[in-house]
VOPAGU-2260 file (C-alpha; in pm, 1 decimal, decimal comma):
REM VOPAGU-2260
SITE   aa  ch    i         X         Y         Z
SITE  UNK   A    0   24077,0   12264,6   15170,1
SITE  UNK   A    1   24384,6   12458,9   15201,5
SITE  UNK   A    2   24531,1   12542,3   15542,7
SITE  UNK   A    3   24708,7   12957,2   15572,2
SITE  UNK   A    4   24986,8   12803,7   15537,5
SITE  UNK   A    5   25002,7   12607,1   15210,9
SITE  UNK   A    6   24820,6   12966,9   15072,4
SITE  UNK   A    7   25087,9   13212,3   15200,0
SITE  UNK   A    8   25365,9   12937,9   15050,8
SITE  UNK   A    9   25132,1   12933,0   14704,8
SITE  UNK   A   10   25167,2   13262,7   14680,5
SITE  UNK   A   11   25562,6   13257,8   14776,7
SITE  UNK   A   12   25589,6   13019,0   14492,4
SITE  UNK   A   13   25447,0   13208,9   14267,3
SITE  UNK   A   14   25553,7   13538,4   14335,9
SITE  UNK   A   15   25917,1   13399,1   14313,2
SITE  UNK   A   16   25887,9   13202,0   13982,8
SITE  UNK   A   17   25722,9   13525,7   13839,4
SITE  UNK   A   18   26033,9   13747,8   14004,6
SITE  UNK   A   19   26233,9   13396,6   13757,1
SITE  UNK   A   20   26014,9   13480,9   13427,1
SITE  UNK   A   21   26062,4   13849,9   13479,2
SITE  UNK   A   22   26431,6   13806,7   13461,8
SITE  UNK   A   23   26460,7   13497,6   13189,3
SITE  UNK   A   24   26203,7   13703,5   12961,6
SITE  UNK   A   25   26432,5   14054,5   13027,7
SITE  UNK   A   26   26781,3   13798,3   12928,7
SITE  UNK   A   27   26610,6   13630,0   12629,2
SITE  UNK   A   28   26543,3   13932,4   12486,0
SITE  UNK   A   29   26840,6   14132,0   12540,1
SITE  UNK   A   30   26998,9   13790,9   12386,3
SITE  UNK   A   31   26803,6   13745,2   12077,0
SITE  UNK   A   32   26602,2   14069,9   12029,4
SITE  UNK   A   33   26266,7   13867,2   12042,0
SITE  UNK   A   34   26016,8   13830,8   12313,2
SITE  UNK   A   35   25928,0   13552,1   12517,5
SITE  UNK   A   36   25542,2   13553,7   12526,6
SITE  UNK   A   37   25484,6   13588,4   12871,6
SITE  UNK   A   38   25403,0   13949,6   12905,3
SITE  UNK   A   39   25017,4   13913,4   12920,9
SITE  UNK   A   40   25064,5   13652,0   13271,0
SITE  UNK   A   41   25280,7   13892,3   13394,7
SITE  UNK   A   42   25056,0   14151,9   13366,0
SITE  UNK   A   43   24757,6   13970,6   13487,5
SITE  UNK   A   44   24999,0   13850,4   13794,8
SITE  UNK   A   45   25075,2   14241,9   13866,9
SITE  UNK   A   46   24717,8   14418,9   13838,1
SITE  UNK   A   47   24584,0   14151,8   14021,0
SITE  UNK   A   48   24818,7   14249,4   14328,1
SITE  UNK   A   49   24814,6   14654,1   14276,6
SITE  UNK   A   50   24437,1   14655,5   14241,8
SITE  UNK   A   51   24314,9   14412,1   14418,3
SITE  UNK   A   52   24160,3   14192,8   14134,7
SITE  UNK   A   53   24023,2   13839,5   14152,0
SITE  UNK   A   54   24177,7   13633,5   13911,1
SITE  UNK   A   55   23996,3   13454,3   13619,4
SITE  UNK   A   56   24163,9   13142,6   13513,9
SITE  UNK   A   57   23898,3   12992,3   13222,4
SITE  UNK   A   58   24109,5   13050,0   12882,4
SITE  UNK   A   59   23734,2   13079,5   12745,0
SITE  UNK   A   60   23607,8   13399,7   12934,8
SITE  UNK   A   61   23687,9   13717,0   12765,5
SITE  UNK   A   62   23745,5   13899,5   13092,7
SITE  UNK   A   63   24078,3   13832,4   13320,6
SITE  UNK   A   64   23950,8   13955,0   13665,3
SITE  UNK   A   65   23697,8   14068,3   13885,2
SITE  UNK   A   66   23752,5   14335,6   14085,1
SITE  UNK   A   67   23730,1   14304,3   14505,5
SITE  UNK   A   68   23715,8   14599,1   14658,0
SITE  UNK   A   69   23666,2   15013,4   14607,5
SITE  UNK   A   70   23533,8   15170,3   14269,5
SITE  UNK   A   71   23603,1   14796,9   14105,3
SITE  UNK   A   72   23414,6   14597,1   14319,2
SITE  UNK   A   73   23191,3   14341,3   14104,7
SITE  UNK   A   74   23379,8   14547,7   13788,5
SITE  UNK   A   75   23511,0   14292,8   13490,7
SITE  UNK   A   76   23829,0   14345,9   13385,8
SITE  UNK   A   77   24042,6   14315,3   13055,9
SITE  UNK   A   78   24408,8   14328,3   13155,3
SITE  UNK   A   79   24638,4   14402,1   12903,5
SITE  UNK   A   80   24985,0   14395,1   12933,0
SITE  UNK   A   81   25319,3   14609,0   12688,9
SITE  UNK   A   82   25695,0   14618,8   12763,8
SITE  UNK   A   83   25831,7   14954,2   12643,1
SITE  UNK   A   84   26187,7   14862,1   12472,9
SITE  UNK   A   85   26251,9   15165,5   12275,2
SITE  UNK   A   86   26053,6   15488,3   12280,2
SITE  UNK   A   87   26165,7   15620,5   11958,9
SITE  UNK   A   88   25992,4   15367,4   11777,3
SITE  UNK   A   89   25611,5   15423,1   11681,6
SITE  UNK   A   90   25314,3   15429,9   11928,0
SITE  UNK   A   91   25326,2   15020,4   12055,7
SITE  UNK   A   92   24944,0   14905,6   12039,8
SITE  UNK   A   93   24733,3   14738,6   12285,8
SITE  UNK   A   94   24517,8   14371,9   12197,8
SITE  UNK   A   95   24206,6   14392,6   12063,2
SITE  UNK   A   96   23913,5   14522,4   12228,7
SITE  UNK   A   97   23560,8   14429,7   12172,1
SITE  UNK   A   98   23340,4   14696,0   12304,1
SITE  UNK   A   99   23042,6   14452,4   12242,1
SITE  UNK   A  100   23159,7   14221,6   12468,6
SITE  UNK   A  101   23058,6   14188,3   12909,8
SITE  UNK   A  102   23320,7   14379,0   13050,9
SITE  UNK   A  103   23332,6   14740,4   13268,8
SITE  UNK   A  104   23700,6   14806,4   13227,7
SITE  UNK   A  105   24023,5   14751,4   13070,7
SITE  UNK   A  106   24330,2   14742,1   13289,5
SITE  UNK   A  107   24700,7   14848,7   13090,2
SITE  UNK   A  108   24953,2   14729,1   13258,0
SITE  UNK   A  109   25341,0   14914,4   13115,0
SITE  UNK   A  110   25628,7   14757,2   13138,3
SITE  UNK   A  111   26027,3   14873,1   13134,1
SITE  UNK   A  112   26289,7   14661,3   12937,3
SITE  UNK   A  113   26324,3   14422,1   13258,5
SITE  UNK   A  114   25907,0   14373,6   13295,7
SITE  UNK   A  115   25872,5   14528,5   13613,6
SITE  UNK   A  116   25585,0   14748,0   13657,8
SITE  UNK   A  117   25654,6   15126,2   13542,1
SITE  UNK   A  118   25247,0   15212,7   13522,9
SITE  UNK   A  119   24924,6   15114,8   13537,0
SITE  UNK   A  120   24657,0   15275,2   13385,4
SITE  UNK   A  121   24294,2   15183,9   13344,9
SITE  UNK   A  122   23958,9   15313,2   13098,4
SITE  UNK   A  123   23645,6   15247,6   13116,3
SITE  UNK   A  124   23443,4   15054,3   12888,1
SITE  UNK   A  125   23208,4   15350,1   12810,2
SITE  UNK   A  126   23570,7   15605,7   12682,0
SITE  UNK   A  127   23685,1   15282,1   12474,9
SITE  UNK   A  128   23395,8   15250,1   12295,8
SITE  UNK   A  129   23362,4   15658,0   12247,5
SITE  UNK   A  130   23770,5   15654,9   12134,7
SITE  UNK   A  131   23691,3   15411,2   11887,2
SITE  UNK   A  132   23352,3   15541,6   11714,8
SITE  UNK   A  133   23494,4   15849,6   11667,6
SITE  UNK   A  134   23756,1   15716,1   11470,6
SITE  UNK   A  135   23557,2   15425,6   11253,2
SITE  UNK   A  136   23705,4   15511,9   10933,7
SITE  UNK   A  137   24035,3   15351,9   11035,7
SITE  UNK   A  138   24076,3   14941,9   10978,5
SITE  UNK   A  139   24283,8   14939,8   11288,6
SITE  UNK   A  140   23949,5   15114,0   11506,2
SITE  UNK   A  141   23721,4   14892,1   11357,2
SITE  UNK   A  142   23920,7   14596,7   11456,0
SITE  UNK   A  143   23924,3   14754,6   11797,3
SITE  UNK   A  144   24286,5   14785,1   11761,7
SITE  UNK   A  145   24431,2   15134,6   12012,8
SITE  UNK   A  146   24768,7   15273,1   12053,5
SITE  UNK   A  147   24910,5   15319,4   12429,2
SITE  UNK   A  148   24929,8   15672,5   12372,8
SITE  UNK   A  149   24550,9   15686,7   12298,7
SITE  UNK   A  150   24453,7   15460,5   12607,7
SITE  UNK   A  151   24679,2   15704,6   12812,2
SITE  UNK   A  152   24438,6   15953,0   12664,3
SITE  UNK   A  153   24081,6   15856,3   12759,6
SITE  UNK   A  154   24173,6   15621,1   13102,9
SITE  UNK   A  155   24351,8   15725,3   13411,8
SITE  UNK   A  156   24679,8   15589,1   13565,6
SITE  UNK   A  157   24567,4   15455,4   13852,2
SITE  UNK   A  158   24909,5   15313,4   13946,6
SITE  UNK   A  159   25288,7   15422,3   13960,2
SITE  UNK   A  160   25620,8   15284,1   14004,2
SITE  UNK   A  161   25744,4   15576,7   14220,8
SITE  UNK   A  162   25405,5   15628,7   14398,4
SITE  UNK   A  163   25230,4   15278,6   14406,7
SITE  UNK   A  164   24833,1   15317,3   14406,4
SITE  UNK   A  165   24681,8   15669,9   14264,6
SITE  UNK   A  166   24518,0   15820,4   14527,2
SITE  UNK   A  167   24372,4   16115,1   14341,3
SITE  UNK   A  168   24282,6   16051,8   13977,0
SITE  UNK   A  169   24566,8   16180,2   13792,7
SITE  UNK   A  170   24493,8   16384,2   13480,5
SITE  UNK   A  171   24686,9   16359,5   13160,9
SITE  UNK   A  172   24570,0   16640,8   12998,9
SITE  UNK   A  173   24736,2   16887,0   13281,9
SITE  UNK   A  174   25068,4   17017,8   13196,0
């Protein structure tokens, strides 16, 4: 068993080595214009601390979390992770989702160029399915391949950099 103590240093430790990857992920690439593949821990780290999340660590579930408390409690969770480098280029794309696979919702965690938290948003399993029906003539929708901008479209942000957890749902479609 575990005593306060050796939790609240656990989680010290790895809040600071994750503070360490943030920074050596941010320098490699700035360095040699590749990524370190770390992004998707990161994320996981993150959501699981904004949104109260219970961590899944079996490399053969297809869900990352469980959620503790509020509107997720009991939910599974997909997280999914992006750094935004350059916003001219095309609309970056989110991982794979299987809408025939046990989950409730997927979790989008957005990065800036130094992978700390800009936004989190979140969609239900129910829109993801809907966004990617109504498009089944494209290869990329049938693979269950979506484009951030799309998630943006159908979930909520649920989380902010300047405003930490969304209190009121915020709508996208509002100008």
């Amino acid at each position: 068993m575990i005593d306060s103590a050796q939790a609240e240093m656990d989680i010290y430790s790895i809040e600071k080595l994750m503070h360490e990857t943030r920074q050596l992920a941010a320098k490699y690439r700035q360095t040699t214009g590749s990524t370190l593949p770390v992004t998707s821990e990161i994320a996981r780290f993150d959501a699981a601390r904004a949104l109260d999340l219970a961590l899944i660590d079996d490399a053969n579930s297809h869900i990352d979390a469980i959620g503790r408390s509020g509107d997720r409690t009991d939910k599974r969770v997909i997280i999914k992770g992006r750094a935004i480098f350059d916003t001219t280029r095309a609309s970056p794309r989110i991982g794979q989702l299987n809408p025939e696979q046990d989950w409730d919702l997927v979790v989008l965690v957005l990065f800036d160029e130094n992978y700390e938290v800009d936004e989190i948003f979140e969609a239900s399993r129910e829109a993801i399915a809907d966004a990617l029906d109504s498009k089944r003539d494209s290869n990329r929708k049938k693979r269950g391949a979506m484009s951030i901008a799309q998630f943006k479209i159908i979930g909520q942000r649920v989380w902010s950099r300047e405003n930490g957890p969304e209190q009121d749902v915020w709508d996208n479609q509002e100008s």
